[in-house]
PLY file of the C-alpha trace (Angstrom):
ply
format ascii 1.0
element vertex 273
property float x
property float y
property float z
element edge 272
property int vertex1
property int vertex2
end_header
8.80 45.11 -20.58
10.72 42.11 -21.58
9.21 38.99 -21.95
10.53 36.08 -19.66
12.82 33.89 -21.38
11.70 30.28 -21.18
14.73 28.75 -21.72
16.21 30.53 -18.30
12.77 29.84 -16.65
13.27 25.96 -17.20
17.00 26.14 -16.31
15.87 27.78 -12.74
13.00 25.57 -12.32
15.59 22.43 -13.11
18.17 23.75 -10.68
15.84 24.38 -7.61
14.89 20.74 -7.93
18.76 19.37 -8.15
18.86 21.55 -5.02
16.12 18.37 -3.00
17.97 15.14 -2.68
15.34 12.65 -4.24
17.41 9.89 -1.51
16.34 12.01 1.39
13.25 12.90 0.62
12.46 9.16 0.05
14.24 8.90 3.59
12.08 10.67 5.35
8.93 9.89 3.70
9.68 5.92 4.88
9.97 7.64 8.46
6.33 9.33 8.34
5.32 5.69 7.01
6.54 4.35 10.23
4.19 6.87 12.25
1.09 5.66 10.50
1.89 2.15 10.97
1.20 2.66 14.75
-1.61 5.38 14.61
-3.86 2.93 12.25
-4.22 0.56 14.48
-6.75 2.99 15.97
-8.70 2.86 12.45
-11.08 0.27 11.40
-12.37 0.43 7.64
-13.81 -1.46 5.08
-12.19 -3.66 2.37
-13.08 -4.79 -1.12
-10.82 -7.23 -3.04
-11.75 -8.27 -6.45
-9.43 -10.98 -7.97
-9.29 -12.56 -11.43
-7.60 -15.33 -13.35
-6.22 -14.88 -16.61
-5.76 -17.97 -19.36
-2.45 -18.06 -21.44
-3.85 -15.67 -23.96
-4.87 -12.59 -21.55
-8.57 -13.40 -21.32
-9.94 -13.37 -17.71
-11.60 -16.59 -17.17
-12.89 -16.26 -13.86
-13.24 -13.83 -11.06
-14.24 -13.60 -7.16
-14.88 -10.79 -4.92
-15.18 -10.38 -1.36
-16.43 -7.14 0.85
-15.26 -7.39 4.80
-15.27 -5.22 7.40
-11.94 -4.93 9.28
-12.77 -4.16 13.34
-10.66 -4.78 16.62
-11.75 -6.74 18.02
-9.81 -8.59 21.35
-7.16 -6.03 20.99
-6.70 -6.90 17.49
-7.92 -6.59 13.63
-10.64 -8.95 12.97
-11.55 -8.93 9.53
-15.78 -9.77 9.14
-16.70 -10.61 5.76
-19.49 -9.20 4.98
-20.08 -10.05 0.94
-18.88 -12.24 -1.40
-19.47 -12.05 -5.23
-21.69 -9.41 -4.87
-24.19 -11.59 -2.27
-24.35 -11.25 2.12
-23.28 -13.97 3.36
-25.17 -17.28 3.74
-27.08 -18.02 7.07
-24.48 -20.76 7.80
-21.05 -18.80 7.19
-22.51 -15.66 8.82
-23.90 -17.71 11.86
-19.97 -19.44 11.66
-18.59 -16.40 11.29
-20.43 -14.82 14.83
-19.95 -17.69 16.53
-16.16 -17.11 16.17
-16.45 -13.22 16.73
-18.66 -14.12 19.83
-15.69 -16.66 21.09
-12.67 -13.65 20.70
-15.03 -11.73 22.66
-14.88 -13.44 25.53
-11.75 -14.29 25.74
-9.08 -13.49 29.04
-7.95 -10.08 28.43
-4.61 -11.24 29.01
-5.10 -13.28 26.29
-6.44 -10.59 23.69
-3.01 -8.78 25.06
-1.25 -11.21 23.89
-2.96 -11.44 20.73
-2.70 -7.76 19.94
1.07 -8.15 20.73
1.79 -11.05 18.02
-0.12 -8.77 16.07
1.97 -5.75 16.01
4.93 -7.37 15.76
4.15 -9.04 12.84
2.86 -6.17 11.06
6.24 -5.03 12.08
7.80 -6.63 10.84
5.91 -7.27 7.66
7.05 -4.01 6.79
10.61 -3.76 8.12
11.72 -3.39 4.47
10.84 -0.27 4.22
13.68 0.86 5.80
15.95 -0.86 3.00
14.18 1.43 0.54
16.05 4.59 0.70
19.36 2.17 -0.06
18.22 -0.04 -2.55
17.44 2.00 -5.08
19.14 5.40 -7.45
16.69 8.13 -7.55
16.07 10.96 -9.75
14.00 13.92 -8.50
11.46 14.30 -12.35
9.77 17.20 -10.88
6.52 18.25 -9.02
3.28 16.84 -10.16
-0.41 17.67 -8.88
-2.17 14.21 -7.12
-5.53 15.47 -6.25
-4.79 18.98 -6.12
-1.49 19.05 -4.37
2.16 19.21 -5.21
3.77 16.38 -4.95
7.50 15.14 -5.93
8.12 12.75 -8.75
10.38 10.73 -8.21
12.09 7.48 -10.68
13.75 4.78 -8.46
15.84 1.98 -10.17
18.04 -0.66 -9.03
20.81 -0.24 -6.52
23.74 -2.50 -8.36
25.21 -4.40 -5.28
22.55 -3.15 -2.70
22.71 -5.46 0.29
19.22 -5.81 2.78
20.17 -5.18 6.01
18.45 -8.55 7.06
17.01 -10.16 3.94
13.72 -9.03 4.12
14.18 -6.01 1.31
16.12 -8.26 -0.94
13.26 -8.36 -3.74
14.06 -4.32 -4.19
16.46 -4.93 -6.47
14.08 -6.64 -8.82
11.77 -3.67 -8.59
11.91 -0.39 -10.51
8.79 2.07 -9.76
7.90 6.24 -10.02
6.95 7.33 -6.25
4.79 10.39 -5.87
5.49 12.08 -2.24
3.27 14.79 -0.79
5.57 17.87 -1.23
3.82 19.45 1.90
3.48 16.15 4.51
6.19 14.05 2.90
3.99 11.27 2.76
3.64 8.78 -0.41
0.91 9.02 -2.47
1.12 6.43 -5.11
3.60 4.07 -6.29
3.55 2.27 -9.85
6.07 -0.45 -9.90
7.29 -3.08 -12.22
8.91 -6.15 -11.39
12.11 -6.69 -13.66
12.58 -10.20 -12.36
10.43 -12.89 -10.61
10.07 -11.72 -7.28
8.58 -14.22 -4.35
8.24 -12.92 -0.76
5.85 -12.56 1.79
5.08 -9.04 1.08
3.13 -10.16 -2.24
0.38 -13.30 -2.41
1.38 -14.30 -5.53
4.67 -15.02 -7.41
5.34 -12.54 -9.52
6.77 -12.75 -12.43
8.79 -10.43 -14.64
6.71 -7.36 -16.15
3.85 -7.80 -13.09
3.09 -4.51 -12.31
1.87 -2.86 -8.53
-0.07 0.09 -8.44
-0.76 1.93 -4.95
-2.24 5.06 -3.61
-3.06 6.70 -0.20
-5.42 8.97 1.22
-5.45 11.53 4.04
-7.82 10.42 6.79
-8.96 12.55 10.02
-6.16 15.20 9.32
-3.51 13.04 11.56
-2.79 10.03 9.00
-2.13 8.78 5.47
-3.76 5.25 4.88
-4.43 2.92 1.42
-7.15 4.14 -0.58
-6.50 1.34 -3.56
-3.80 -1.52 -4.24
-3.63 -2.91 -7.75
-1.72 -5.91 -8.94
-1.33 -6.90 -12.24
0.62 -10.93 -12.42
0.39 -10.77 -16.00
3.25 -10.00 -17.24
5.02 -11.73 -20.62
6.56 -14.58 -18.62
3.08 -15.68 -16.06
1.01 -15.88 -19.70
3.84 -18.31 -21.24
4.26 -20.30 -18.66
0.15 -21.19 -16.76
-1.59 -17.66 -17.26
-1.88 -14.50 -14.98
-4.05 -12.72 -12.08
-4.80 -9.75 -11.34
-5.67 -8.58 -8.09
-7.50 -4.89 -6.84
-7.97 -4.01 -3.36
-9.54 -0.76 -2.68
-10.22 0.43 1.15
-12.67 3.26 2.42
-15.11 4.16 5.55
-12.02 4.77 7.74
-12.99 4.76 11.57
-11.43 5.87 14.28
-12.42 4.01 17.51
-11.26 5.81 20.16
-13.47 7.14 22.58
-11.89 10.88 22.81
-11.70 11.30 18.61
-14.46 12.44 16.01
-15.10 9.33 13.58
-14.64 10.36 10.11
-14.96 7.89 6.81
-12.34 8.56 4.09
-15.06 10.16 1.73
-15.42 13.22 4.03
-11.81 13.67 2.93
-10.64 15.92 0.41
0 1
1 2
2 3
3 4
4 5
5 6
6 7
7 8
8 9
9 10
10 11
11 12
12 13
13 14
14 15
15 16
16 17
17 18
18 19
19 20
20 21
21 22
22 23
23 24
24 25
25 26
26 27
27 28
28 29
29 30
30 31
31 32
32 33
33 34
34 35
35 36
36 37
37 38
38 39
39 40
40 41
41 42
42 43
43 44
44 45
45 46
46 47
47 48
48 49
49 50
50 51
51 52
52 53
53 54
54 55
55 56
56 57
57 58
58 59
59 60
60 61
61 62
62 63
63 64
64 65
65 66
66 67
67 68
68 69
69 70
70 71
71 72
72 73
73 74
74 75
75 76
76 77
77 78
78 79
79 80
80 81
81 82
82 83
83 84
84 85
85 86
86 87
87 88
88 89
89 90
90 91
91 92
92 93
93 94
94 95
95 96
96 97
97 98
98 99
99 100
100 101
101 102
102 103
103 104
104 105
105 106
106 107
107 108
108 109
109 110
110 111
111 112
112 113
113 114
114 115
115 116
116 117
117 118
118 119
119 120
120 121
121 122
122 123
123 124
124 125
125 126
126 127
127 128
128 129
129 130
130 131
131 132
132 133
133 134
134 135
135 136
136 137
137 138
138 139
139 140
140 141
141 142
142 143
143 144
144 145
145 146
146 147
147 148
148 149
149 150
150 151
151 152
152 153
153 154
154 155
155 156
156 157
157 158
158 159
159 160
160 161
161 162
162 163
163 164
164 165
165 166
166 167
167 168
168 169
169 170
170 171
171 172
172 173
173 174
174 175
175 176
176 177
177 178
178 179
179 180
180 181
181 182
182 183
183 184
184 185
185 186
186 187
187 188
188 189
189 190
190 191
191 192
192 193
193 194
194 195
195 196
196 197
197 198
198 199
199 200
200 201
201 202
202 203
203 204
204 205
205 206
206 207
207 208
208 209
209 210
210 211
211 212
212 213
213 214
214 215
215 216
216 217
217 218
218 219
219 220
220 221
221 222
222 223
223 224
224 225
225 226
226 227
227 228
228 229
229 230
230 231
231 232
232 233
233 234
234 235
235 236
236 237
237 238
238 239
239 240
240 241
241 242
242 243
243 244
244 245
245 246
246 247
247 248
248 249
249 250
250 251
251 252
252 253
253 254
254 255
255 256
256 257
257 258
258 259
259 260
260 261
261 262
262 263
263 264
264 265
265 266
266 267
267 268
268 269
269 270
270 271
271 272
């Protein structure tokens, strides 16, 4: 029997992924994205940020941390801290921090309505860029990778040249390069490293970014219905932020998903696999 030829093997394997249009699966995954922006608002979870300042010559010279518990509370997400630097609250900022919770609570339902509603349309359109994505940038389909056991795509995305944002909100994609890992099976992104190849200012990020900060981002799959952050890494140091007043780095990582509703099993994000 004739051994396969590896050559022809890696010519077939090349050609079935020309066949997938990297722009359309990108397409679609920002549609899915849009479905679990409205099914996690019935998810509350818990969220850890770490950040750190770095001096002109890389060294960190100080760091914070914070541990909060995001809840809805009033029709909306109320985020309860819960630690800082590693230590519960003091008596004063927790009693502060009740006192507040304990006002929201009481408040006119048509009021937490209305609250709720400012809510979701900001986050709306917090992430209306999004939809610029497919445009702004060329992509190349590198080939299927495994991300925690499962197939997903790999795929480059650079620069559009003359790619317009539909309203100006996506404008900072064209100072953006990244590799974009999608679920092969849900279509769904997994993780995201990105480098910024100019400084890049927006409301999306914090921080000002200079050229050579990099973003790192994954997702998980929570409750078999939805795809939410599992970790967020920013790194501000690139070349330019040391030169000119130092860098920061910033890591947010998110678990114990919740759903609320009354009619669903609550799950945390460690039962999932």
């Amino acid at each position: 029997m004739r051994q396969p030829n590896a050559f022809a093997l890696a010519v077939v394997f090349l050609t079935s992924l020309s066949g997938q249009d990297a722009r359309e699966i990108v397409r679609q995954s920002v549609s899915k994205d849009m479905v679990n922006q409205e099914l996690a608002r019935n998810y509350t979870y818990v969220e850890h940020t770490t950040e750190s300042e770095i001096d002109t010559h890389g060294k960190v010279k100080h760091t914070s941390s914070e541990t909060a518990e995001v809840i809805m509370l009033c029709g909306a997400p109320y985020r309860r801290v819960i630690e800082r630097r590693g230590q519960p609250l003091s008596g004063r900022d927790e009693q502060r921090q009740e006192s507040h919770m304990d006002k929201l609570g009481v408040e006119d339902s048509r009021d937490c309505i209305k609250r709720q509603e400012a809510v979701v349309k900001r986050q709306r359109k917090e992430r209306e860029f999004l939809r610029d994505v497919p445009d702004a940038f060329n992509f190349r389909l590198a080939g299927i990778e495994k991300i925690d056991g499962q197939d997903a795509y790999a795929i480059e995305a650079e620069p559009r040249p003359g790619f317009q944002s539909r309203d100006g909100r996506g404008r900072f994609l064209s100072k953006i390069r990244a590799k974009i890992w999608i679920d092969k099976a849900e279509l769904q992104w997994v993780k995201v490293d990105a480098e910024t190849t100019d400084t890049v200012s927006v409301g999306l990020f914090l921080f000002r970014l200079h050229k050579g900060a990099r973003l790192h981002f994954e997702q998980t799959r929570v409750n078999d219905e939805i795809w939410l952050p599992r970790q967020v890494h920013v790194d501000g140091s690139g070349r330019a932020a040391l030169l000119l007043a130092g860098g920061f780095s910033a890591d947010l990582k998110f678990d114990n998903y919740k759903k609320f509703s009354a009619d669903s099993r609550i799950v945390s994000a460690s039962e999932v696999k």
